[in-house]
C-alpha positions as CSV (number, residue, x, y, z in Angstrom):
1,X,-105.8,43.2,76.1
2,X,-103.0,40.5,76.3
3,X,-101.0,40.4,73.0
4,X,-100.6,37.1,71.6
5,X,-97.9,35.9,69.6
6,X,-97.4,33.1,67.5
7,X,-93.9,30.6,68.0
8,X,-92.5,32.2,64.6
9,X,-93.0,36.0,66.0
10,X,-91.9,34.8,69.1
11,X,-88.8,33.3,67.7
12,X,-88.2,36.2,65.3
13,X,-88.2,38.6,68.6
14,X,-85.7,36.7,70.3
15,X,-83.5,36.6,67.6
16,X,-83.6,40.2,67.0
17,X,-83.1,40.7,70.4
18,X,-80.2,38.2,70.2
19,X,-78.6,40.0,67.5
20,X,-79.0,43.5,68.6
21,X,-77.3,42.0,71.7
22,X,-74.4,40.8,69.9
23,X,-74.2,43.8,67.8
24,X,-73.7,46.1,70.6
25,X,-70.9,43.9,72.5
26,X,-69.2,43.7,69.1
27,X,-69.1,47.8,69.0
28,X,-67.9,48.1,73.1
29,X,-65.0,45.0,72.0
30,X,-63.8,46.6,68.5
31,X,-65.5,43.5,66.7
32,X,-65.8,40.0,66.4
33,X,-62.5,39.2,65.4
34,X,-60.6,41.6,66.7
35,X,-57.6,40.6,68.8
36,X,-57.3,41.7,72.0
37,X,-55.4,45.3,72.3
38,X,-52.4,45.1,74.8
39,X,-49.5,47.1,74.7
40,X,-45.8,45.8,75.6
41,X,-44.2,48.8,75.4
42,X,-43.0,48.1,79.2
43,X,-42.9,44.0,78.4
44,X,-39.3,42.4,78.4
45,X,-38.7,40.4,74.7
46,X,-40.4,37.4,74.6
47,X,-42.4,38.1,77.6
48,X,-44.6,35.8,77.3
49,X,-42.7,32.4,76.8
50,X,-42.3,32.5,80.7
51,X,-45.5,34.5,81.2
52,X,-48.1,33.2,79.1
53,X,-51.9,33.1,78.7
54,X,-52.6,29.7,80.4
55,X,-56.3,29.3,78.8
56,X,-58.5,31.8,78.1
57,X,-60.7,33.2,80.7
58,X,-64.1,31.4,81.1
59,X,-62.1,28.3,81.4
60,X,-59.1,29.0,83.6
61,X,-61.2,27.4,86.4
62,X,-62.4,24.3,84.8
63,X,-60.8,21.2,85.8
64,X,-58.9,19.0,83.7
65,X,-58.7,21.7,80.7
66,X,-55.9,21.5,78.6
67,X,-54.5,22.5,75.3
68,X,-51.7,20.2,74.9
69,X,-52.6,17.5,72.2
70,X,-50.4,14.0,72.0
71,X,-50.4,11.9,69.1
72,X,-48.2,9.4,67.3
73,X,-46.5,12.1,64.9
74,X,-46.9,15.2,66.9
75,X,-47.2,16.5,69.6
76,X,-48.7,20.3,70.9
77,X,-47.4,21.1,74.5
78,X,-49.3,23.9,75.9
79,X,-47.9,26.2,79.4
80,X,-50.3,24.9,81.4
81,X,-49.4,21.5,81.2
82,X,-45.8,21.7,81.5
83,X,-44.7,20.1,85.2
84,X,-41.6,21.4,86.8
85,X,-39.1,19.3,88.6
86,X,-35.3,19.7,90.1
87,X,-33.5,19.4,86.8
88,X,-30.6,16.4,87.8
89,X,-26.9,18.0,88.9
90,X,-27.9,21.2,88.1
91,X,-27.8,23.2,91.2
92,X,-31.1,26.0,92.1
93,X,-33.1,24.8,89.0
94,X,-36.1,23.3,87.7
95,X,-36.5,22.0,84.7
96,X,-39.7,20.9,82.3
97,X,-39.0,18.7,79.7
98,X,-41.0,19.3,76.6
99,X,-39.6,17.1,74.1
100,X,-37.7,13.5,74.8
101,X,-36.9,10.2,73.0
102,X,-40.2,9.1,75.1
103,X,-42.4,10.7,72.5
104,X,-40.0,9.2,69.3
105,X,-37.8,12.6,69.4
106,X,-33.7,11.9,69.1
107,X,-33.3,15.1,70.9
108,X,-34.6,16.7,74.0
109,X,-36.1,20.0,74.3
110,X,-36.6,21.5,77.8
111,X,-36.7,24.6,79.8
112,X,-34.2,25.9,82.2
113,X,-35.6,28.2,85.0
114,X,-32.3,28.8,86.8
115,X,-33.7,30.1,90.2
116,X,-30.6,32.8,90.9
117,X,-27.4,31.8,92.7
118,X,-28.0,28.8,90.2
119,X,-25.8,26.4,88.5
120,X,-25.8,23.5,85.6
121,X,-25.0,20.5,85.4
122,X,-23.1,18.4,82.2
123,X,-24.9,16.2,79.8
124,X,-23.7,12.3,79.1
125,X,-20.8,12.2,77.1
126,X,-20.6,12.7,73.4
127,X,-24.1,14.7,74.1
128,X,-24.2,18.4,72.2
129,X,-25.8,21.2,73.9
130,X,-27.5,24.4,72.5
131,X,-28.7,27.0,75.0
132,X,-30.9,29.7,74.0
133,X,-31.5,32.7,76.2
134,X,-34.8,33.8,76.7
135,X,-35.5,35.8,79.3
136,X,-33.6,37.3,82.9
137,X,-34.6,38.9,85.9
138,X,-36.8,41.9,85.9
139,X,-34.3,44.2,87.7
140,X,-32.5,45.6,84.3
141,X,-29.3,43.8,86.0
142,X,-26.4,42.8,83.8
143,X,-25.8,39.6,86.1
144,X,-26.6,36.6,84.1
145,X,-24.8,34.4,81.3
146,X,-23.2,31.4,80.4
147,X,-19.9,30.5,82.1
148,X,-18.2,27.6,80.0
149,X,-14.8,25.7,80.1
150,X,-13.5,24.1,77.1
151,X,-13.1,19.9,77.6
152,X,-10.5,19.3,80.0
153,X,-10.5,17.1,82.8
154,X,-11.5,19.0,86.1
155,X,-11.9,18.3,89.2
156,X,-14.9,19.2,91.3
157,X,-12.7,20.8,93.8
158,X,-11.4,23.5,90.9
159,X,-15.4,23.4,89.7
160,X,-16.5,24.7,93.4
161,X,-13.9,27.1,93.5
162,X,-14.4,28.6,90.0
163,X,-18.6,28.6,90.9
164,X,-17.6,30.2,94.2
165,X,-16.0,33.0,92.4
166,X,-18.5,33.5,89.8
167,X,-21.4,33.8,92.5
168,X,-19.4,36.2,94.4
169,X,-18.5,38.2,91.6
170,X,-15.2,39.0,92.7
171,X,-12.8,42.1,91.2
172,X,-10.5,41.5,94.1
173,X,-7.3,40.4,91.7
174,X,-5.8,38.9,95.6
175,X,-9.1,36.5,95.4
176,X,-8.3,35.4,91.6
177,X,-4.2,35.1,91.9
178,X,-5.9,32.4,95.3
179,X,-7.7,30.8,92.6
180,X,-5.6,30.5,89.9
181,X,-2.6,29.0,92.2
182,X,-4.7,27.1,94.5
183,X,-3.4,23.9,95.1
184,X,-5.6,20.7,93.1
185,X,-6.1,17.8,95.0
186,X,-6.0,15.6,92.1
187,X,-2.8,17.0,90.1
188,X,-2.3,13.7,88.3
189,X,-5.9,13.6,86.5
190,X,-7.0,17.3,86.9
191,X,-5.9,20.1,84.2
192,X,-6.7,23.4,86.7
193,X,-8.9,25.7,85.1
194,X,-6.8,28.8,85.6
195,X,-3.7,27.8,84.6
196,X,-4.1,25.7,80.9
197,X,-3.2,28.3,78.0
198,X,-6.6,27.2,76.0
199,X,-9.1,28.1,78.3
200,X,-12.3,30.0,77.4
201,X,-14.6,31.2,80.0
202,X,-17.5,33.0,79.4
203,X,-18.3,34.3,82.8
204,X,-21.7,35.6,84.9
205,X,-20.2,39.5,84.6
206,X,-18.5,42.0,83.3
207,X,-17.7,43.3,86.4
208,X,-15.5,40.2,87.2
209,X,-11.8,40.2,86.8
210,X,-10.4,37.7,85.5
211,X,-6.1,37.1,84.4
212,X,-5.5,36.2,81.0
213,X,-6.0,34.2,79.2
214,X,-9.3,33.7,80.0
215,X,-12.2,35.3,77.8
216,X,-15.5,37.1,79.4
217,X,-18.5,37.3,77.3
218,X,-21.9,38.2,78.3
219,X,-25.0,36.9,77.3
220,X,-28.3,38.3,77.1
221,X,-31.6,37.7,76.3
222,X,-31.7,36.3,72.6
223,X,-28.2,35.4,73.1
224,X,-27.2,31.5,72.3
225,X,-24.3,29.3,73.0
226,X,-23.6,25.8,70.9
227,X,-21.5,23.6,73.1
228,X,-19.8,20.8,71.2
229,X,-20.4,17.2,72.3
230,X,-18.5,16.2,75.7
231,X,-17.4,19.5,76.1
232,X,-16.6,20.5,79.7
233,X,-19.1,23.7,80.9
234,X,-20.7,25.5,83.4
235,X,-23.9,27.4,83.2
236,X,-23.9,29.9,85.8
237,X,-26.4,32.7,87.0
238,X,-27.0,34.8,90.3
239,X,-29.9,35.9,89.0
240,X,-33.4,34.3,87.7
241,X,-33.3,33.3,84.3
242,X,-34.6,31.0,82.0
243,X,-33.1,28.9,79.6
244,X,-34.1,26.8,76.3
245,X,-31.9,23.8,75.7
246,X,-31.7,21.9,73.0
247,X,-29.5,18.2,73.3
248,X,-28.9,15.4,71.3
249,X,-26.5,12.7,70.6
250,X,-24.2,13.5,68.0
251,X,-23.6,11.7,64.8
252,X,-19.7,11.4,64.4
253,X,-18.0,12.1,60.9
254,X,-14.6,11.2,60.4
255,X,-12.0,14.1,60.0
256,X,-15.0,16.3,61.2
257,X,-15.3,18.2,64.8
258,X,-18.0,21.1,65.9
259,X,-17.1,24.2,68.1
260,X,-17.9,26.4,71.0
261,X,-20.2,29.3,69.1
262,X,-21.6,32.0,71.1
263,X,-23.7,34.9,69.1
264,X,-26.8,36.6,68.9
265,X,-30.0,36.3,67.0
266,X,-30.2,40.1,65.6
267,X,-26.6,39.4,64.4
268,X,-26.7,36.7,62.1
269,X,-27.4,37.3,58.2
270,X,-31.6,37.1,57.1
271,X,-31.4,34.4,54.3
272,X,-33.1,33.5,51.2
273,X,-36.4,31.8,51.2
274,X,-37.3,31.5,47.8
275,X,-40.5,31.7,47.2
276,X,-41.3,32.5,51.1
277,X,-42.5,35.7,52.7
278,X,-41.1,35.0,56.3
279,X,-37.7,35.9,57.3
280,X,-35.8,33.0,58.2
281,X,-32.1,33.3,60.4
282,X,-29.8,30.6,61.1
283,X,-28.4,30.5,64.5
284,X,-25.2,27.9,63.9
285,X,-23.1,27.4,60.2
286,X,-24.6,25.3,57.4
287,X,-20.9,23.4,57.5
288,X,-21.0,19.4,57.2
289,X,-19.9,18.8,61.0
290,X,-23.1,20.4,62.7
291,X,-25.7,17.6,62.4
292,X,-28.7,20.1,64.1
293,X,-29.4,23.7,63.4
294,X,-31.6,26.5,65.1
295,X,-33.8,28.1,62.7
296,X,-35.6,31.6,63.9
297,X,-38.4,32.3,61.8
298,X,-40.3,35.9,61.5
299,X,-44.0,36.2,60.3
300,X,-45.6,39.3,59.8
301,X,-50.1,39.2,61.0
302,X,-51.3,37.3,57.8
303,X,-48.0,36.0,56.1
304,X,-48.4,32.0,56.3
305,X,-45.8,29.1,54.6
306,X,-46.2,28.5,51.0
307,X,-44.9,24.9,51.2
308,X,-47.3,22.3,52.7
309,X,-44.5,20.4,54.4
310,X,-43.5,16.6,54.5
311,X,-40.0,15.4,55.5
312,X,-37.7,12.7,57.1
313,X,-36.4,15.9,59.5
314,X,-37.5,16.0,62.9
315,X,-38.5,19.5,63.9
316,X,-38.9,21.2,67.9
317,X,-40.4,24.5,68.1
318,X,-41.1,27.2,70.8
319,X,-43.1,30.2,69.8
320,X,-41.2,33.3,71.0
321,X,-44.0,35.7,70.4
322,X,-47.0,36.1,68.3
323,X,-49.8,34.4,67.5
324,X,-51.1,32.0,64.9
325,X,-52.4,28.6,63.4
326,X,-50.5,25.4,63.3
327,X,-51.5,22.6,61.3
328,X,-49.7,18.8,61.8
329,X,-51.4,16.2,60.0
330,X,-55.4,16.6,60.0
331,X,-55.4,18.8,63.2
332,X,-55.5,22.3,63.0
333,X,-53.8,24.2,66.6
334,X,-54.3,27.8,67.7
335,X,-50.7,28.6,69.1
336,X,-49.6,31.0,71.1
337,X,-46.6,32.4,72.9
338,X,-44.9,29.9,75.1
339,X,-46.6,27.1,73.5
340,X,-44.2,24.0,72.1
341,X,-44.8,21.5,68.8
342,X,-42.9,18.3,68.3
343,X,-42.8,17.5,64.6
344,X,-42.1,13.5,63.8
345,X,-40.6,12.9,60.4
346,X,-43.1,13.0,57.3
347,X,-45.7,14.8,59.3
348,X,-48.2,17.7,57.0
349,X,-46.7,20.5,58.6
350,X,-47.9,24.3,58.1
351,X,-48.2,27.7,59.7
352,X,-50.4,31.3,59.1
353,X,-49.5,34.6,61.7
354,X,-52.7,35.9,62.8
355,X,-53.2,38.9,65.3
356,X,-51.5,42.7,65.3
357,X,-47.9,41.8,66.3
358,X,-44.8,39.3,64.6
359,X,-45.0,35.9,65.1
360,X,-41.2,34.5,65.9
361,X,-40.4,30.8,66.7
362,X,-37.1,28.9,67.0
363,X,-36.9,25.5,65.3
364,X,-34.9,22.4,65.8
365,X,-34.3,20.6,62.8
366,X,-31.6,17.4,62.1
367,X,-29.7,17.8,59.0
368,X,-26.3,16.9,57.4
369,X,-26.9,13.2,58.0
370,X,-27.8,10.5,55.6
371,X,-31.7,9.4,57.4
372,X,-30.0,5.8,56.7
């Protein structure tokens, strides 16, 4: 005998059958709102700013998907959105700019992927520069940094034969006495590299040998440099890396001047956040000169800001690792590793950690200046 339902039994069946469905997925994935389980025990730091999730899976093949958001007082730039290009006078490098004066920004925000064998170019005049490391090659080699010379006027013959070196990486002391002697083409405007007293270079290497007086630092990943404003530099790598580089146009104060800093983000001091529960560092001095400042902020899953903000300061953020919630003005963003925010002046501003692991972002914020 056929059974015979009625459109309520009927409908109760599929929903039981619905929810039994769901019921078991939600046991064979750990539950509803569990985030996914990945380990990064053999993961690099901040990993994912350069290898990020691009969308999730069921739409990775849709056209025209994106999670970057632009709007008059923000603006949410999402990885797979970000186009890559020949950054200008830099040499072996593509850059993607994420933040520019096109969007109502005074400062540009962009990414550096030096290729290997790479090198940079200068900004305009009077233009600061703060590079942030954030991640090298995957062969464990100590080969990659920030190779800088203080503002003197030099000439692009002594420039190729410094970058020459550098790429080599040279401990033949014949090679560097060459170098340091070599005979300038333009001796009447050119102040050699080598030979002025005041030099500081921060080099690609340890393993290069270089005469006094010149400094060698490495840098690593979470390793910074702030370059003061028409300040004469090279950024050199042989190997892959990828950079974060903040620029603006400084805002002069008489009897005031910045200079070179080079550090990392570990060693500077955790500061007060009264009544905060993230942990907030400080990459340059709080000193009336420096008219910008790098903020890195640490959220534990679940910690979230306090303050609702709303201010005349500008703000450009990269989310190191983690995830979370952003909200700017009425819009509410999941975020991500990798993913950027441009924050206009006097926009709602707010953020909440989700998942298993720290959230970490750096932040670009103006201060020191009178908004007039």
């Amino acid at each position: 005998m056929p059974l015979h339902l009625s459109s309520l039994q009927l409908h109760t069946l599929l929903l039981s059958s619905l929810s039994l469905y769901l019921f078991t997925t939600t046991l064979a994935n750990e539950g509803f709102c569990s985030a996914p389980s990945f380990s990064t025990d053999s993961e690099p730091l901040y990993y994912k700013v350069t290898n990020p999730t691009l969308s999730p899976s069921h739409l990775q093949d849709l056209p025209g998907y994106t999670r970057s958001v632009y709007k008059r007082d923000h603006a949410f730039i999402t990885p797979e959105s970000h186009v890559f290009s020949p950054l200008p006078d830099w040499i072996n490098t593509l850059g993607a700019y994420l933040i520019s004066p096109a969007m109502g920004s005074h400062f540009v925000m962009y990414l550096a992927k030096m290729q290997g064998n790479s090198r940079s170019g200068l900004p305009p005049n009077d233009v600061e520069r703060c590079i942030c490391m954030s991640s090298l090659s995957m062969d464990g080699e100590v080969s990659k940094a920030i190779s800088s010379v203080v503002s003197f006027s030099i000439c692009q013959r002594c420039k190729d034969l410094a970058a020459t070196l550098l790429f080599n990486g040279s401990d033949d002391t014949g090679e560097v006495a060459n170098l340091k002697h070599a005979t300038c083409l333009d001796l009447g405007t050119c102040t050699n590299l080598f030979m002025h007293p005041s030099i500081c270079l921060l080099a690609s290497s340890l393993d290069l040998i270089l005469a006094p007086p010149l400094n060698v630092v490495q840098l690593e990943v979470d390793s910074f440099a702030y370059l003061p404003p028409s300040f004469e530099h090279l950024i050199a790598s042989d190997a892959p890396a990828t950079l974060v580089i903040f620029e603006r146009r400084y805002a002069y104060l008489e009897g005031y001047n910045t200079k070179l800093i080079v550090g990392t983000t570990d060693a500077q001091p955790l500061l007060e956040t009264p009544g905060e529960v993230f942990e907030l560092r400080k990459l340059l001095p709080t000193d009336l000169q420096y008219d910008f400042n790098i903020h890195i902020m640490d959220f534990q899953p679940g910690e979230f800001l306090n303050v609702k903000e709303v201010h005349y300061n500008q703000h450009g953020l990269l989310l190191l690792e983690g995830q979370g919630i952003y909200r700017l003005g009425d819009s509410w963003y999941p975020i991500q590793a990798g993913d950027a925010i441009w924050m206009a002046p006097f926009v709602p501003q707010w953020y909440a950690a989700l998942g298993k692991t720290r959230s970490r972002y750096l932040l670009y914020k103006d201060v020191n200046r009178n908004p007039l």
